[in-house]
N, C-alpha and C positions, 0 to 999 in steps of 0.2 A: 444491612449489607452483609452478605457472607463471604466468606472465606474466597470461591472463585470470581464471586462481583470486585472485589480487593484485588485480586490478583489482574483481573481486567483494568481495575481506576488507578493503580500504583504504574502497568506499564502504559497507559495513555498518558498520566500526567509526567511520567519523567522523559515522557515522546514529546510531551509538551513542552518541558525545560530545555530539548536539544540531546539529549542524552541518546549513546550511540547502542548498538544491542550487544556492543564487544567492551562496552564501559564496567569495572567490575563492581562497581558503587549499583550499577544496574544490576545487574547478572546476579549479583551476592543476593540485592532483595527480594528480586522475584523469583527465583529460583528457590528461598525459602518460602514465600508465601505457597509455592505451588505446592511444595509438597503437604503443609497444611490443610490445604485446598484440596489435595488428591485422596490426603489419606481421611478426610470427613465426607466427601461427596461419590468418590469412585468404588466403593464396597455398595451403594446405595443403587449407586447405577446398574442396570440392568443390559449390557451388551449383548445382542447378536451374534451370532457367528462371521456374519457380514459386516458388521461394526468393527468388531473387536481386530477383523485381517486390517481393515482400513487403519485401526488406532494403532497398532502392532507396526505396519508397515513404516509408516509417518514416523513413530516415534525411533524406529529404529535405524531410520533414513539421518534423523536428526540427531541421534545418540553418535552414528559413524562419525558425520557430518562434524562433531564437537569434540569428540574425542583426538579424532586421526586427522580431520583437516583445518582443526582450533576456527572452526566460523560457529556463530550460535544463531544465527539469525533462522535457519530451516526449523531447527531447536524447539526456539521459543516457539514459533508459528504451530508446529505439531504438538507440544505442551496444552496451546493453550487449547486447539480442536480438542482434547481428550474431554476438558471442562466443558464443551458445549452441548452436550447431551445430557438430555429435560428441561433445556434454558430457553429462555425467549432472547430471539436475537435481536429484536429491535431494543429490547430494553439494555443487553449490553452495549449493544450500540450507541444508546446516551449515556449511559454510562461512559464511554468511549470522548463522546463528543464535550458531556460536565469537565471529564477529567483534564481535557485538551486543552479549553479553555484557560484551567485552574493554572495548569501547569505554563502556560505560556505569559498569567499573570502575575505567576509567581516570578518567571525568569524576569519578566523586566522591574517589579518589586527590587529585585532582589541588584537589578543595573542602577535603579534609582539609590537607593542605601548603598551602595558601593561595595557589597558582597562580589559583583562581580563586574569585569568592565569590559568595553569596548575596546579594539582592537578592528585593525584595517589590511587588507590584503590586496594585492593585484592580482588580475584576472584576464586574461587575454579574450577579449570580443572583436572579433571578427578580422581587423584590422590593426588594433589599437589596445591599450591598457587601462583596465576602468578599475577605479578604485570604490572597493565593497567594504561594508562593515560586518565581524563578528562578534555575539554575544558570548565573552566566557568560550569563547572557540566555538560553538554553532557554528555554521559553515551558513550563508545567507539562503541558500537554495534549500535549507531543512526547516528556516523561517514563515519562507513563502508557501512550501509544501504544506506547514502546519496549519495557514490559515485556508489553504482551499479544502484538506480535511475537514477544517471547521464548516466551510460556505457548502459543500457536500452534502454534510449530514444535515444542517440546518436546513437544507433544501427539500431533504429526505424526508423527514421529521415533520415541516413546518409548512410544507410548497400549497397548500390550503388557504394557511391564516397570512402568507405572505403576499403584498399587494405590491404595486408599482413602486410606493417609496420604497418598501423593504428590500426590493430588487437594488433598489439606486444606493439605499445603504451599504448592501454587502458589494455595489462597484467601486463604493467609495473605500472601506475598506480592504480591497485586494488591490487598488493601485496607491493606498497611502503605503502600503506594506511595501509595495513594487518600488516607493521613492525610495526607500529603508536598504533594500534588497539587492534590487537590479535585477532580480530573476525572472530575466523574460522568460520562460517556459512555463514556470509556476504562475504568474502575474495572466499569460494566456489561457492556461490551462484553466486559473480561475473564471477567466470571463467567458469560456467557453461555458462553464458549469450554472453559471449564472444566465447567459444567453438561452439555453437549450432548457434551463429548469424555467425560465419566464415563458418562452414560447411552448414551451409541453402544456402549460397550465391553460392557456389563452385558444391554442389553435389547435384541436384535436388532429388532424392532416400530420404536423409538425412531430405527436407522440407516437403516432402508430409508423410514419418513417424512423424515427429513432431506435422502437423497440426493433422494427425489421435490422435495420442495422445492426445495432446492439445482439442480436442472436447470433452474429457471424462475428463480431467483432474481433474478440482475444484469439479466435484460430486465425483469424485475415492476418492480425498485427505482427504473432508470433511466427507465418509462413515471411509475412516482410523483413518480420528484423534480423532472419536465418539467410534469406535468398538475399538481400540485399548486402549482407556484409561480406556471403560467400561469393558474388559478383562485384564486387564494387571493385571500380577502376576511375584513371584520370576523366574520363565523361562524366562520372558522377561529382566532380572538386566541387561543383558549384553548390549543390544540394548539400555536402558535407560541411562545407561553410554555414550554411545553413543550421546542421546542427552542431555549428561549433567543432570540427574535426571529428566526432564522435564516428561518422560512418566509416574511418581511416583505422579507428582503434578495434572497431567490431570486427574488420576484413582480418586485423591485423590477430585479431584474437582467435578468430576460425581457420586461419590459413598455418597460423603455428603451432597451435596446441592443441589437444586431444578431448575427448569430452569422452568423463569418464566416469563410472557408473555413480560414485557417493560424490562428485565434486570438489573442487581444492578453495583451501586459503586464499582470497583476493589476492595478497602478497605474493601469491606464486608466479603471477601472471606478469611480469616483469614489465614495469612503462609501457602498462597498460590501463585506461582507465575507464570501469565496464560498468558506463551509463547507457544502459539499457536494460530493461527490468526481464526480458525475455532470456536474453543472453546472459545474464544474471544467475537466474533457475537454471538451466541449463549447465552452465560451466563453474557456477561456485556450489551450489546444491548438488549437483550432479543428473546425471538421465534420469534416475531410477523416478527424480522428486520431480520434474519435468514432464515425465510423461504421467505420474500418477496427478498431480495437481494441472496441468494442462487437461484430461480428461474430464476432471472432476468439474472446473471453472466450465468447460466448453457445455458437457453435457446439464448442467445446472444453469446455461443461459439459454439453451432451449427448448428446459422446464418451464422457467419462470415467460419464457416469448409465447409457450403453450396454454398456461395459466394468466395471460395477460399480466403480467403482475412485470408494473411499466419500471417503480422507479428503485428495485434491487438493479436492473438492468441499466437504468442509467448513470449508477454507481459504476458497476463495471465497466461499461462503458466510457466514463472520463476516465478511472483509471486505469484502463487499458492503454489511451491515448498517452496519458502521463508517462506508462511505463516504456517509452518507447525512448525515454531521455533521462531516466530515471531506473536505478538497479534496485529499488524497494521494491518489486513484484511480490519475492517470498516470505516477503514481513507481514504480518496480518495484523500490526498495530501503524504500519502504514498506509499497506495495501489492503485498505478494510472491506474488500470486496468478497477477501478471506473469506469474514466472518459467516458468509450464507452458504462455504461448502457446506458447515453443519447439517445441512439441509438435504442435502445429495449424503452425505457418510452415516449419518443417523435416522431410522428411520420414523418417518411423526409420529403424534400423539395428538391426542386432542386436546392434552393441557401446552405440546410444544407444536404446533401447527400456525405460527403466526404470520405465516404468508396470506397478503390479502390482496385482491385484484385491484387496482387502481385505475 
């Protein structure tokens, strides 16, 4: 493993512990690995003129972004794009999926021996007060998010060698997690992922409507989750219930605050709480990283709808969906859909060409 394959498995597995990208037991480590990582691989590298504006920009979106408005999350994600040039993205990608695992078996190791324990929180659903567990402070909805990562890439990976039990396994594991949890959005989201990776395999009809969707996707979600919070009114309470008051805090967050070219500190945005991965980009990242990573995602989904090339797009695809309830959009160790801008900012080779038609 080298230096940037490290630098990929250190922040998967401590994605898998729960670990937040503002944690500085995080930040400290991979923030040293990368530069190790930068200063053995990036003199090697051979940049573009074209490349090097894309890497320059990102990095420097995410250098503002951490210095001036203390979030590191755009940071990391433009960090680690600088490594993924002459790499194969599938193979980080399990590498992604190893370390996830690792790390999610270490966290409960680690609740078993009593390094760390459980803790209980209430949680306001719908109507009523439901009581959730924490790992060590995990927050439940980072548990459940962890394990449809998992069902994701194994799908990605695996959607071949996997048969009807295998399907029933991974249902069994995203609602034994759900008993754990309670995260209906993650618990749906998984079985969404699970539904549409069984029928893609079985019913050709079912793949080619998806990839069609899937090419409009992240621009449909992102026009909904802008026009939706900039209209949202008392006609909409019922839907917002729905998502849990979320559509009341988006109105709330677009109707007061400004959006501004590098993005502010989550903390600035005063009781407000901005789960939505759209709104996210936007207002914590700022425009500049919004409109360049909105371009990038949109135009690289109908690359890949051109090239037939079904199941990068149905990555995007769920987590597009996901990010609709969910402010992980600009994390690219959560939002691994990331991982395939590589594709659109760099341009191939025949040893890094590892897109194939499915």
């Amino acid at each position: 493993m080298n230096l940037a394959e490290l630098f990929i498995a250190i922040n998967s597995f401590l994605k898998g512990m729960g670990y937040s990208s503002d944690n500085k037991i995080y930040l400290g480590s991979i923030f040293f690995i990368f530069i190790l990582a930068a200063c053995v691989k990036l003199p090697k590298d051979k940049f573009t003129l074209r490349e090097f504006i894309y890497v320059l920009i990102l990095v420097l979106i995410g250098l503002i972004n951490y210095f001036f408005k203390h979030s590191s999350v755009f940071l990391l994600t433009a960090l680690t794009l600088t490594l993924l040039k002459n790499v194969n993205i599938d193979h980080c990608l399990k590498i992604v999926l190893i370390s996830r695992i690792t790390g999610m078996i270490a966290l409960f190791l680690a609740l078993v021996m009593g390094f760390v324990h459980q803790t209980t929180i209430q949680t306001w659903r719908i109507d009523q007060f439901v009581t959730r567990t924490t790992i060590n402070g995990v927050y439940p909805n980072i548990l459940q998010l962890n394990v449809v990562i998992i069902i994701i890439l194994l799908i990605y990976f695996y959607r071949e060698r996997i048969n009807w039990l295998g399907y029933v396994g991974l249902t069994i594991l995203n609602l034994t997690f759900y008993k754990y949890t309670l995260s209906r959005t993650g618990m749906f989201i998984g079985m969404l992922a699970i539904l549409l990776g069984y029928l893609s395999c079985y019913i050709v009809l079912i793949k080619k409507e998806i990839m069609v969707i899937s090419k409009y996707i992240y621009f449909l979600l992102a026009l909904f989750s802008l026009l939706i919070a900039f209209f949202y009114n008392d006609s909409l309470s019922k839907l917002n219930v729905l998502f849990n008051g979320r559509l009341s805090y988006m109105h709330m967050l677009v109707t007061t605050y400004p959006v501004t070219l590098f993005g502010e500190n989550k903390a600035y945005f005063l009781n407000i709480n901005i789960d939505n991965g759209f709104d996210a980009l936007l207002y914590v990242c700022g425009l500049l990283a919004f409109l360049v990573i909105s371009y990038l995602m949109i135009s690289l989904s109908f690359s890949l709808f051109k090239d037939k090339n079904f199941y990068p797009l149905f990555v995007i695809f769920i987590l597009s969906i996901y990010s609709l309830t969910e402010s992980f959009l600009p994390n690219i160790f959560v939002n691994i859909s990331i991982f395939f801008l590589a594709w659109k900012i760099f341009e191939p080779t025949e040893n890094t060409s590892d897109k194939e038609k499915n």
